[in-house]
N, C-alpha and C positions, 0 to 999 in steps of 0.2 A: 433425435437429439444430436444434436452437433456441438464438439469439443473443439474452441476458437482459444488463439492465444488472446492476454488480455489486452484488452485497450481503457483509454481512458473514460468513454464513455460508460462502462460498464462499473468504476470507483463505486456510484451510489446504490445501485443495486447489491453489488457485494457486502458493501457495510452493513446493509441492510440485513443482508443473511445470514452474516456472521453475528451480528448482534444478537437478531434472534434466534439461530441456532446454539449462539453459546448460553443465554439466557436457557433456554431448553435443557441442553444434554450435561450444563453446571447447577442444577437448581441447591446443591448446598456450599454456592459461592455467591455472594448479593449480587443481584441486577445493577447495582451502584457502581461494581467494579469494574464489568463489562461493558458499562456505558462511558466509564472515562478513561477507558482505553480504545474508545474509536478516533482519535485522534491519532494515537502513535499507530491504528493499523492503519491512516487514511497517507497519514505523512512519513512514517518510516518503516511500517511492515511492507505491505503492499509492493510501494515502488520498489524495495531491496530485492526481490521474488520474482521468479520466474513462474507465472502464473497460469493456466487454463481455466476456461470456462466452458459450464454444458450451458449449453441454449436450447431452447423448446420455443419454435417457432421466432425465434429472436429474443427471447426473454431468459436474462441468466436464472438458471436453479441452483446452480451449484459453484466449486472452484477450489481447484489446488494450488497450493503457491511450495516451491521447491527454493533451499539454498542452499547452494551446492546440492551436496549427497543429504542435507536434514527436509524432511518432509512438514514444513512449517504453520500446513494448514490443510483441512481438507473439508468441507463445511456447503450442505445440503439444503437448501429450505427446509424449512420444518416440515410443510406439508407437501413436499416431493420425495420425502427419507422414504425407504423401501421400495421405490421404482426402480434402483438400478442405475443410480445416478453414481453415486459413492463408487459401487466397480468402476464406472468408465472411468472417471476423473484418475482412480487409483491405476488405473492399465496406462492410464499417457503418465501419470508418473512414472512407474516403474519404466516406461521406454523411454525416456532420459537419463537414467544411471543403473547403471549394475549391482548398487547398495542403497540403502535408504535408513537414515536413521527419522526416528519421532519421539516425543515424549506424548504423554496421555494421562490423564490423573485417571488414576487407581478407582476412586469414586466414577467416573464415568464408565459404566459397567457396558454396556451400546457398543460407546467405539472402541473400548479392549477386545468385545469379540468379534467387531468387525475386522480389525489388523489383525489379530489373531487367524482369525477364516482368510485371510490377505494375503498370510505365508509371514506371518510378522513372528518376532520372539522377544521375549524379555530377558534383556541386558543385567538391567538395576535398577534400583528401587532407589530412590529419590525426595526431595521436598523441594516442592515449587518457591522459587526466593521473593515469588509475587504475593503468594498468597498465603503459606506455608503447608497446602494440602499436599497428600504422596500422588506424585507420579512416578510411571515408570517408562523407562527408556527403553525402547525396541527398535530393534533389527528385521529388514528383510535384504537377505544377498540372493540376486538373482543366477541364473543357469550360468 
């Protein structure tokens, strides 16, 4: 697995995965939602972010997008989740800044305890102004 910064070729495979990853680990928020925010990730998430990508053989699985110190995305193929993909990605974030904020909706039980296992902590408790579901806002401060 190789961790490349992003390029542009790799825009359609990412949507892809984050689509269906959010589809997956949001299933009590409609697929309707997720699908007409691929636009603002293609045309103004995306580019805003400092980005990585795993590759397996040249083929993205995975990718983290950073801005600044907030941890803006971190989003696995569905069916690469539990290889070890998610560590890597989160290990070259964290060696970019010595703090890392994220939000995470509450309802996604998965990646509370995967930032949790990450060294992450919960700040505060929140509503999403997208959607109205509770997230919460987590910290990890590094050594």
């Amino acid at each position: 697995m190789d961790i490349v910064e992003f390029a542009p070729e790799h825009m359609e495979h990412l949507l892809d995965i984050w689509l269906k990853a959010s589809v997956q680990a949001h299933d009590f928020i409609p697929s309707s939602f997720w699908e007409g925010m691929l636009p603002a990730m293609q045309d103004t998430y995306l580019p805003a972010a400092r980005t990585w990508v795993a590759l397996d053989n040249g083929q993205p699985q995975g990718f983290v997008s950073l801005v600044e110190d907030n941890l803006a995305a971190l989003f696995v193929s569905p069916d690469q989740q539990g290889k070890g993909i998610g560590r890597l990605l989160m290990s070259r974030a964290k060696a970019q800044s010595k703090r890392l904020q994220l939000t995470v909706y509450k309802e996604n039980v998965s990646a509370y305890g995967f930032y949790l296992a990450q060294g992450f902590s919960v700040l505060n408790e929140q509503s999403d102004p997208h959607t109205g579901h509770p997230e919460l806002l987590m910290e990890w401060v590094g050594d």
